[in-house]
C-alpha positions in Angstrom: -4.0 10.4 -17.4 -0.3 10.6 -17.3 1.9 11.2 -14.3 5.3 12.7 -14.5 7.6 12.7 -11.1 10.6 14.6 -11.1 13.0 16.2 -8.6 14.8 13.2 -7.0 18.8 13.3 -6.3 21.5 13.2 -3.8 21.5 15.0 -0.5 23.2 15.1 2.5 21.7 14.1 5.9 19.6 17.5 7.0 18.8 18.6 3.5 15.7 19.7 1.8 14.4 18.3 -1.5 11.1 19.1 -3.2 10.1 16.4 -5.7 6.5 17.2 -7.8 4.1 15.3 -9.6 2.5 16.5 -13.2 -0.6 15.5 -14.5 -1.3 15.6 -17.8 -4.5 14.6 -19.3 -7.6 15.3 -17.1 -7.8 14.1 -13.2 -11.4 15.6 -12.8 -12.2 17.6 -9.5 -12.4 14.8 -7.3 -9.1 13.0 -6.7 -6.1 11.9 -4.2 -2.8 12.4 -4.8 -0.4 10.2 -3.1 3.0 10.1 -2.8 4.6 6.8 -2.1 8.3 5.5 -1.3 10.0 1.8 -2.3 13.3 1.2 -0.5 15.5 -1.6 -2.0 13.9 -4.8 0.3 11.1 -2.9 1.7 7.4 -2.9 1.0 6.1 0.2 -0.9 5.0 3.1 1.9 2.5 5.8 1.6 4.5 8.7 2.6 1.7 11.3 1.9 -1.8 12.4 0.5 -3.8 15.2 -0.3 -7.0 15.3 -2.0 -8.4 17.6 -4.2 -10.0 19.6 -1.4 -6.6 20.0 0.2 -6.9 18.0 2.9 -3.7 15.7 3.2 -2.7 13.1 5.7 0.9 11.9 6.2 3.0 8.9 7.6 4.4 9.0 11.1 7.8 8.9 9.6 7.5 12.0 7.9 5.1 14.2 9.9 7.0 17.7 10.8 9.3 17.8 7.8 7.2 16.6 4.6 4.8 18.9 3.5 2.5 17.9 0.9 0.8 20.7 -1.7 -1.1 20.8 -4.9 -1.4 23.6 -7.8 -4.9 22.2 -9.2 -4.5 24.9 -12.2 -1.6 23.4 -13.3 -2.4 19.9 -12.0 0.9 19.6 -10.2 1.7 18.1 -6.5 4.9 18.7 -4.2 6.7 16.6 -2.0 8.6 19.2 0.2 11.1 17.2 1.9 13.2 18.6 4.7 15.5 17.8 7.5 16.4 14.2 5.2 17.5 11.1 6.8 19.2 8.0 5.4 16.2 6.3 6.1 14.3 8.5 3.5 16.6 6.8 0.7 14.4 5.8 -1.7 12.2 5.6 -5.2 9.4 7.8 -4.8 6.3 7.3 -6.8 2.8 9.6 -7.1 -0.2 8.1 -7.8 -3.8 9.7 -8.6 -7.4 8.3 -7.7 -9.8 9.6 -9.2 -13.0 9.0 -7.1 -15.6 9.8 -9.7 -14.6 7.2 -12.5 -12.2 4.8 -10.6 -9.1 5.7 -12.8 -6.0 5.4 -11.4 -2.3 6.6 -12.7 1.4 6.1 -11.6 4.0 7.9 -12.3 7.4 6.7 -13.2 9.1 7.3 -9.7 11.9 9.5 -9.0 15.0 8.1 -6.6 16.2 10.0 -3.5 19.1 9.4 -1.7 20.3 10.7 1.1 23.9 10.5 2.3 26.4 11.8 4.0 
């Protein structure tokens, strides 16, 4: 399994952003996405997660204006980021689980920055 994250940029306080994970190669029918952030001198974050089932969880930080969805045809997931703070500056990296075999993928990350 490959992961491909893409969608990252510049925006200004306020703004919206969607970022989105692709599969390729086969993630089975029981898995977790995750969407994780690294800011320079900060430990990694797990910003947001939604299995297979659709059922997603999300960190304090975020809850109210991230919203987390999957395409399991296309074995895509979105990051829908809205009303952006400086704060939210950072690489953003998706990771699958796959519960049935153990495998686990990361994708590249994809930077977001948010300024004003």
């Amino acid at each position: 399994v490959q992961l491909q994250a893409s969608g990252g940029g510049f925006v200004q306080p306020g703004g919206s952003l969607r970022l989105s994970c692709a599969a390729s190669g086969s993630i089975g029918s029981f898995n977790v996405v995750r969407w994780y952030r690294q800011a320079p001198g900060k430990q990694r974050e797990l910003v947001a997660s939604i299995t297979s089932a659709g059922n997603t969880n999300y960190a304090d930080s975020v809850k109210g204006r991230f919203t987390i969805s999957r395409d399991n045809a296309k074995n895509t997931v979105d990051l829908q980021m809205g009303s952006l703070k400086p704060e939210d500056t950072a690489v953003y990296l998706c990771n699958v689980f796959v519960f049935t075999t153990g495998a686990s993928a990361w994708g590249q990350g994809t930077e977001l920055t948010v300024s004003s």
